[in-house]
N, C-alpha and C positions, 0 to 999 in steps of 0.2 A: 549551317543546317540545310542549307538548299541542295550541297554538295552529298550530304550524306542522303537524302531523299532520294535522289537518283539512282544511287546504288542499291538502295533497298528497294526501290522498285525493278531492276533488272534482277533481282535474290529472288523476289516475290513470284515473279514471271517464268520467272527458271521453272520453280518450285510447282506453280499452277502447268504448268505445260507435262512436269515429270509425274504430278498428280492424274494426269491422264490415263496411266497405264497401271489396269489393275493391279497388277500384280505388285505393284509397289506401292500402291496406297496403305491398305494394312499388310505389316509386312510379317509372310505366307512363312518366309523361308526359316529355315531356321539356325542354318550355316550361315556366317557373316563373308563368309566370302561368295556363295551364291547373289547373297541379295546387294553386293557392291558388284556383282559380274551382271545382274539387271539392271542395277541403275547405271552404269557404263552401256550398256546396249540401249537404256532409254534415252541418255542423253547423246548419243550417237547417233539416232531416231531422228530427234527434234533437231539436229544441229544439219543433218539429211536434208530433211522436210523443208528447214528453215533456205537451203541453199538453191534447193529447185523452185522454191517460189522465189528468190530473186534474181534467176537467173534465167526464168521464162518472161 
């Protein structure tokens, strides 16, 4: 259980990070491949964001 805890808090985190961006909270779009071509660019973002702060 301890195992599986950890995973679901990196899910949870993802999630809370990709929740940032309005545009993908309630979802706008209504082509399913726009709103998979934002959440590829949000999580693109946060994977961005995540590199330059550890790498100043």
């Amino acid at each position: 259980s301890e195992r599986l805890g950890r995973r679901r808090w990196v899910i949870e985190r993802t999630m809370s990070w990709l929740t940032g961006y309005r545009r993908l909270s309630p979802r706008y779009e209504r082509d399913h491949r726009n709103y998979l071509a934002f959440l590829g660019l949000a999580a693109a973002l946060c994977c961005y964001k995540r590199l330059v702060r550890l790498t100043t």
